[in-house]
C-alpha positions in Angstrom: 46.4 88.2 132.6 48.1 89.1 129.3 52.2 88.0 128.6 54.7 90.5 129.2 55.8 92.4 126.1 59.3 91.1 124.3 62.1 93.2 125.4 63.4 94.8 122.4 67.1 95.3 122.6 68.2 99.2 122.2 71.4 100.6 122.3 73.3 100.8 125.5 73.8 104.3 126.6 77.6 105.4 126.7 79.7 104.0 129.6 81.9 106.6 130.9 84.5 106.2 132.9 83.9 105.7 137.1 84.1 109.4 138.5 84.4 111.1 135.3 82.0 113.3 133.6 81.4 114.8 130.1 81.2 118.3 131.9 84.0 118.5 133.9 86.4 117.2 130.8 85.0 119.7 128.5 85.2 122.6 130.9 89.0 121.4 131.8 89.6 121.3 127.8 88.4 124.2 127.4 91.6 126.5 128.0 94.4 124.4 126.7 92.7 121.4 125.1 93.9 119.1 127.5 92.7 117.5 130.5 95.4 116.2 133.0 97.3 115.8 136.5 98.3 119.6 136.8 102.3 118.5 136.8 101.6 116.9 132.9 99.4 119.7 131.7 102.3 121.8 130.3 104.0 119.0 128.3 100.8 117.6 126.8 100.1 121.3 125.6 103.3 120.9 123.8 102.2 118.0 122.2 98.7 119.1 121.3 100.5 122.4 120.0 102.7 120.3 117.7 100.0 118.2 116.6 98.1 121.7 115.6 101.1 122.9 114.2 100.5 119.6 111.4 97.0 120.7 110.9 95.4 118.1 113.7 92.9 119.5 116.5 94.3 117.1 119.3 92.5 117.0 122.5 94.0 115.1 125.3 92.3 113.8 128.8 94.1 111.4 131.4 92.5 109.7 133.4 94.4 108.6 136.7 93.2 105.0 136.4 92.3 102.2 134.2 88.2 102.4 133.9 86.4 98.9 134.8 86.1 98.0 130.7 89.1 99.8 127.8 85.8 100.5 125.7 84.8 103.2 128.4 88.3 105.4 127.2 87.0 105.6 123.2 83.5 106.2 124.6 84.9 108.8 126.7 87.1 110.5 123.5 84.0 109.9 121.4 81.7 111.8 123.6 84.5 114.7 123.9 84.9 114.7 120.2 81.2 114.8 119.4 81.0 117.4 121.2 84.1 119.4 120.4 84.9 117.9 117.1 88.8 117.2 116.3 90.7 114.0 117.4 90.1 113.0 120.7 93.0 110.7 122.6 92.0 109.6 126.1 95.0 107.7 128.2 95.0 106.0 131.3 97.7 104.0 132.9 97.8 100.9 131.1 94.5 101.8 128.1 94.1 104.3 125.2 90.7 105.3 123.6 91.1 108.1 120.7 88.3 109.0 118.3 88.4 111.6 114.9 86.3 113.3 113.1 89.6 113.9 110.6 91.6 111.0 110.9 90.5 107.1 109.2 90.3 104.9 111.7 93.4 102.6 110.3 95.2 105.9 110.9 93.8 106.4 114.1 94.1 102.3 115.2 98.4 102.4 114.5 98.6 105.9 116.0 96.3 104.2 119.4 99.3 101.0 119.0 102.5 103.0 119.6 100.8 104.8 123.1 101.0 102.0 125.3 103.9 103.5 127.3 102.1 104.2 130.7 103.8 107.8 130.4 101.1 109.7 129.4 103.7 112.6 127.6 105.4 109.9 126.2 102.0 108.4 125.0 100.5 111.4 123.2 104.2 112.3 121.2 104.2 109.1 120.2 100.8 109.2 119.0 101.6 112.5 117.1 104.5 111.1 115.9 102.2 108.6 113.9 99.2 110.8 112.8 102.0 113.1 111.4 104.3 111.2 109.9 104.4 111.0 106.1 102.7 107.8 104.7 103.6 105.4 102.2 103.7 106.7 98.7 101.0 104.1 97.8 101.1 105.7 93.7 104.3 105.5 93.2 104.7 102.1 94.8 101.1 100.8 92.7 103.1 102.2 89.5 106.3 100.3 90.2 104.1 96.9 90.8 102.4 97.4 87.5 105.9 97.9 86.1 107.2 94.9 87.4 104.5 92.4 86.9 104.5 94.3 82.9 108.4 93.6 83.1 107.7 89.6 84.2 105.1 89.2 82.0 106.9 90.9 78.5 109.5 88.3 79.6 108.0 85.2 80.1 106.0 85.7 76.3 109.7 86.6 74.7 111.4 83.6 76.4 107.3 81.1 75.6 108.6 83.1 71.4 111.9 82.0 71.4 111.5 78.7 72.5 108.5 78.0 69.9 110.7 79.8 67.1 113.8 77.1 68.3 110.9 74.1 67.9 109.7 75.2 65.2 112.7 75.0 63.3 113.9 72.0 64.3 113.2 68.6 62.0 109.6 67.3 63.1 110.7 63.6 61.8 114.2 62.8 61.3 114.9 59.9 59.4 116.8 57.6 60.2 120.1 56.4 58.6 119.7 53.3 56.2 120.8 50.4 56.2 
């Protein structure tokens, strides 16, 4: 009798949410780009329309309640974006799962922190808010830095000059008076 083989660990296959399928979000996206409770539909398409307006392909699904496991949300929005490409922001009650093909994930992370409002309208403007709001002007705040720490620097070697031009003036050995 031989020894069973070594299970050899392989890649789990994507956890969807409970009662929720890849098919029916994509074929409710399919018209508006969003995938809701029929009495949120028209303000998320608002939202998605603004986002557009910036230059971001937002999809948006709800689902009605928290899956067993957050990770099954940004499986969920990744499956939907692979699929459909774009930025993908799936909300439940009390979890948010988002995935991009467009947006960095820092980008996408902060914009995932400001939805945890339960209100999924409320959710996805705030999330716009924060994929579409102007960053910080990281070159002009490198250049002022540099300036600064040049500023410092020229300053500390003018005051280290002065102070050796004062000591080197000065009497290395007085003498002392006589008697």
């Amino acid at each position: 009798m031989s020894a069973p083989l070594p299970r050899i660990p392989v890649p789990s296959a994507t956890d969807l949410p409970p009662g929720i399928t890849l098919e029916q979000v994509l074929a409710d996206l399919a018209d508006d780009q969003v995938s809701a409770p029929s009495d949120r539909v028209a303000d998320l398409v608002e939202q998605v329309q603004r986002a557009q307006d910036h230059g971001i392909d937002l999809r948006v699904v709800v689902v009605d309640r928290d899956p067993r496991i957050d990770s099954q949300l940004r499986d969920l929005a990744t499956e939907v974006g692979t699929e459909d490409g774009g930025t993908v922001l799936v909300l439940s009650p009390g979890w948010v799962g988002a995935y991009s093909d467009s947006l960095d994930r820092v980008t996408l992370e902060a914009a995932q922190d400001r939805t945890y409002t339960g209100d999924p309208v409320v959710s996805t403007r705030n999330f716009v808010d924060s994929v579409t709001e102007p960053g910080p002007a990281w070159t002009a705040w490198t250049i002022l830095l540099i300036l600064v720490v040049a500023a410092v620097a020229g300053a500390t070697a003018l005051a280290k000059a002065v102070r050796r031009r004062k000591t080197d003036l000065r009497p290395s050995n007085p003498v002392a008076g006589g008697r």
